[in-house]
Every structure is written in C-alpha cells, then in structure tokens.
C-alpha positions in Angstrom: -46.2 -32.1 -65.9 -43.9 -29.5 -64.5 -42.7 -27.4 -67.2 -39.2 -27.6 -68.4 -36.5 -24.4 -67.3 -35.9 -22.3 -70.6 -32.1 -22.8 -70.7 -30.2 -19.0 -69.9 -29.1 -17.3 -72.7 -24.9 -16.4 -73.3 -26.0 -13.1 -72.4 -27.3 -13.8 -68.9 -24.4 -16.3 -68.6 -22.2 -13.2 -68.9 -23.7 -11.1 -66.9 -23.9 -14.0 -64.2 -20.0 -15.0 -64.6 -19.1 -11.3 -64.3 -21.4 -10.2 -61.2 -19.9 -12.9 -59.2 -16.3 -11.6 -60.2 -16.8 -8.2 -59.7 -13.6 -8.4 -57.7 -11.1 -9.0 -60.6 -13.0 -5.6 -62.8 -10.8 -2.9 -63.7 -13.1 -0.4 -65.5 -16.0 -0.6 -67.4 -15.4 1.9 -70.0 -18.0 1.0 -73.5 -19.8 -1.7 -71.7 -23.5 -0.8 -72.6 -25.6 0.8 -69.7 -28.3 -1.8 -69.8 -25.8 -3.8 -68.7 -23.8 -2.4 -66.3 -27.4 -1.7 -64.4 -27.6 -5.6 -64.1 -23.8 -6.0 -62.9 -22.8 -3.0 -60.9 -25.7 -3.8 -58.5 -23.9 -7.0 -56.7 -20.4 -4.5 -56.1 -19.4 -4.5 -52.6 -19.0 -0.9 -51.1 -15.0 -1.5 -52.3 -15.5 -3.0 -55.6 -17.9 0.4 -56.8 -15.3 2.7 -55.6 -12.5 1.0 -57.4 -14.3 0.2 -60.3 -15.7 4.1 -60.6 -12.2 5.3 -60.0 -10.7 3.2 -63.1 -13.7 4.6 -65.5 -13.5 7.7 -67.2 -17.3 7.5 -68.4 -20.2 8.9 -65.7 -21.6 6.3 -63.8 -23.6 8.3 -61.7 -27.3 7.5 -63.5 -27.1 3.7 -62.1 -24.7 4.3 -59.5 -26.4 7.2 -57.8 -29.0 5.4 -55.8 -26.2 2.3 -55.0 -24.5 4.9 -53.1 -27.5 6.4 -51.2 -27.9 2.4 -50.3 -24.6 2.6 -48.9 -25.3 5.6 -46.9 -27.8 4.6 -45.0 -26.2 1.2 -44.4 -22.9 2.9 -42.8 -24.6 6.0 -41.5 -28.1 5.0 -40.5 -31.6 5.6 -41.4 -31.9 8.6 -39.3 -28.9 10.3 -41.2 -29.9 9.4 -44.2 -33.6 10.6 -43.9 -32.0 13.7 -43.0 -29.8 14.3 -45.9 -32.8 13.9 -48.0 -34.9 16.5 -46.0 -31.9 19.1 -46.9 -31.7 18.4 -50.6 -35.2 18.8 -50.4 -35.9 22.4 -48.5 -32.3 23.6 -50.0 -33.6 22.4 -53.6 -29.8 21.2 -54.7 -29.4 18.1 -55.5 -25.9 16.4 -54.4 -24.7 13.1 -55.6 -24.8 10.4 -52.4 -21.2 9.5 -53.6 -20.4 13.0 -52.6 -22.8 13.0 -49.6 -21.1 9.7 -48.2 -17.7 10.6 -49.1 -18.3 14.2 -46.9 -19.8 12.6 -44.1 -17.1 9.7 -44.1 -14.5 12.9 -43.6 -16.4 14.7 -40.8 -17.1 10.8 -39.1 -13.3 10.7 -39.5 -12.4 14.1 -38.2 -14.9 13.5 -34.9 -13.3 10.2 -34.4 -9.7 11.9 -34.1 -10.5 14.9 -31.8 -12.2 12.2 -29.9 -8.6 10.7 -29.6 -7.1 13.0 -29.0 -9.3 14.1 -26.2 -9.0 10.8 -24.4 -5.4 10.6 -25.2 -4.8 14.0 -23.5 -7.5 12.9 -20.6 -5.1 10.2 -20.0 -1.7 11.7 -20.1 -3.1 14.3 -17.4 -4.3 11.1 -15.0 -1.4 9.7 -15.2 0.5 12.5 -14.6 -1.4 13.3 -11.6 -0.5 9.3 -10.1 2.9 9.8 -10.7 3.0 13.4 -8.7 1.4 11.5 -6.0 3.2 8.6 -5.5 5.4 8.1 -2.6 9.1 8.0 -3.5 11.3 5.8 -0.9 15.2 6.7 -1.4 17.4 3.4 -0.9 20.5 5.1 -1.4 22.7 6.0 2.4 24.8 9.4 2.1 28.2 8.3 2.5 30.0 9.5 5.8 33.5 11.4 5.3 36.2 9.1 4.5 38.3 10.5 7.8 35.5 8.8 9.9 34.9 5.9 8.4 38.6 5.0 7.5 40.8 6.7 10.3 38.7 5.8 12.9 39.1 9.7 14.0 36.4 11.9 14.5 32.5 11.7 15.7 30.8 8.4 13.6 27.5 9.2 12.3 25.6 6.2 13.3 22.5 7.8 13.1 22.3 8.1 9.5 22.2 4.2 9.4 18.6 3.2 10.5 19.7 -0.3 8.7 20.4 -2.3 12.2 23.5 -4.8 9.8 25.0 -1.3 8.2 25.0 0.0 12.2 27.1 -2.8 13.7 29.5 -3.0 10.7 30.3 0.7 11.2 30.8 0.0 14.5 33.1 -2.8 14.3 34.7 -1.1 11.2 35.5 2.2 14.1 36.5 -0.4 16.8 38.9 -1.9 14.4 40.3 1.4 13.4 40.9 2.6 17.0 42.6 -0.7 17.9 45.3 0.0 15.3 45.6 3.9 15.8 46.7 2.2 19.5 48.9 -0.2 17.9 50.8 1.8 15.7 51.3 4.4 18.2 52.5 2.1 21.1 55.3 0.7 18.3 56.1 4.2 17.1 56.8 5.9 20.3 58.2 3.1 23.3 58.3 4.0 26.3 61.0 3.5 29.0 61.0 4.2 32.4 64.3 3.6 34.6 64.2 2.7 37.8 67.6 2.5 40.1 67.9 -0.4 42.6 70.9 -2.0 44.5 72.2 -5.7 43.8 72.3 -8.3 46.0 76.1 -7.5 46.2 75.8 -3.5 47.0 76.4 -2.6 43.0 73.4 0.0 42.2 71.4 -1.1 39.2 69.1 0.5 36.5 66.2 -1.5 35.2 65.0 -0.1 31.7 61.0 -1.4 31.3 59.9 -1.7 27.2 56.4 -1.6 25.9 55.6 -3.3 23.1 52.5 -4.2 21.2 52.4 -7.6 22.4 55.0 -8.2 25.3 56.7 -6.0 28.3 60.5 -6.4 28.5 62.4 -5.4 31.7 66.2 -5.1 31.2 68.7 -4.5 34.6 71.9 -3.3 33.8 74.7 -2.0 36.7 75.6 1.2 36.8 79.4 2.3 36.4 82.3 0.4 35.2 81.0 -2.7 36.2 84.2 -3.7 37.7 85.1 -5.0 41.0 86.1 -2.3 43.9 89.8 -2.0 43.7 91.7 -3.2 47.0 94.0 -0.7 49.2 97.3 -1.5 48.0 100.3 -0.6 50.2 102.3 2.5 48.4 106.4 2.2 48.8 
C-alpha cells in the first residue's frame, strides 16, 4: 500500500502562498530569518532589489550568495570566477550586491562610449557622402529685363541648354522686334511727294503714306486749282 501524503502544515502553507507572490512584498522587516531563507530564495533579480530597498534590517547573511547567483547569471562564469580569485589574493571580502551593482555601472558606462563611438563613426560617414555627392542646379539665371522684354540688345540663348526654353526666347525676341517696327512705322509716317502733270496740263503732287497695314497715295493739284483765265479785251 502506498503510504498516505502527511498533509502541509499552515506554516509551509505560508511560506508557499507567499513565495509565489513575492511580487506584491513590500518589506520584510520582523519576519524571522528562518523564514525569510525559505522565501527570499524564489525572488526574481527585481523582486530582491525592491524588497531589500523597502527593509531597514540587513539581509545580507541569506541574500549574499542570491546575489553572487545573479552575478554569474548576468555576467558569466568567467567573470564571476574572477571576482572570486580577487577577493581571494586581495583578502577583502565585498558583498556580490555591491560587486553586481559596480560591474552593472562600468557594463553601463562601456555600453555608452560604445555609442557614442558608433554614433560619431556614423555622423563622419555620412558627412563624407554628402561632400561627395554631385549637386545638379535646376535653377536658369535670368537674362536682363531689356533683353528679354524690349527685344533690344544681344539675347543670351546660350544660357538655355533647355531646347523648349530656347525657342520660346526666340519667339518671345521675334515678337518684340515686330512691334519695335510697328510702333515706329505709326509714330514717324513717312511722305514722299512726287510732282507729275494731269491729263489736262495742271501739275500735280502725289503725297505716298505708310502705314502699319496699308499704303495710301493721295494726288492733289498744285496752285489755285482754278481754270486759266481767258484774254479779255481791255477798253
């Protein structure tokens, strides 16, 4: 017959119900050590340091060798066999809660440099790309405004390597020179006379008129107009 489980006592029921609600413990202050060596065991690497930093009394003498377990789990073996070599040939003895909280610092202080070195490392490469990129200006100079508007003066099609910008500027000048012409012509006619003889012997003057869009020819007679006066006998 198998033998029957002795039933726990309330003691290990308390000791159970609090190990697996370690998370929830404030501080530990006047719970017996005998105790507290079956309980603090199960803490997470979180739970001891909160629950150390809420109690006033030393917990050192059954937290000691949690913490050297905690070492060597974030740290290694290696570094841990050779923090106990030191204590040994120095002949002080440190705390591992000290030890790990130390080391955690210098990790920490490695791990920034280290950062910071490849943050610089990368702000240089970058820097160096940028300075060798090629930089392609879109932006045309503009011509002067007498050019381009007036139509007057020498055009700088050369500055437009852009074969649509090239022909506009050309009809743009073409336009411009066309209407310097046209304004000119209006502004200033011009009229040449010429003398000629009518069919009847009168002498004529024919006026020619430029104009923008048409010629006009006028012929006027020259003198009074009238009709040569007869030789009327005197008495």
């Amino acid at each position: 017959m198998e033998q029957e489980r002795k039933p726990m006592s309330l003691l290990e029921l308390c000791v159970l119900k609090v190990s697996d609600n370690l998370r929830y413990v404030d501080n530990v202050d006047g719970i017996d050590m005998a105790l507290l060596d079956r309980i603090l065991p199960h803490c997470k690497l979180h739970e001891l340091t909160h629950i150390e930093s809420r109690t006033k009394m030393d917990l050192s003498p059954i937290t000691d060798k949690l913490w050297k377990v905690f070492y060597g789990r974030q740290f290694g073996e290696h570094d841990l066999n050779l923090a106990t070599k030191k204590m040994k040939q120095s002949g002080v003895r440190y705390k591992w809660k000290d030890l790990f909280r130390v080391k955690t610092e210098r990790q920490k202080e490695i791990e920034d440099k280290m950062v910071e070195k490849l943050h610089k490392k990368y702000q240089a490469e970058k820097a160096e790309k940028q300075s060798k990129q090629i930089k392609i200006c879109t932006k045309v100079p503009p011509s002067s405004k007498r050019s381009f508007f007036g139509g007057i003066g020498p055009s700088n099609l050369s500055s437009y390597k852009n074969p649509m910008l090239k022909k506009a500027r050309m009809e743009v000048n073409s336009q411009a020179k066309m209407q310097a012409a046209i304004r000119k012509n209006t502004i200033s006619r011009t009229s040449q006379p010429v003398r000629a003889t009518s069919a009847n012997g009168q002498p004529t003057r024919t006026t020619t008129i430029h104009r923008p869009n048409s010629t006009i020819s006028i012929t006027k007679p020259t003198g009074s107009g009238r009709p040569p006066q007869s030789n009327r006998p005197r008495f």
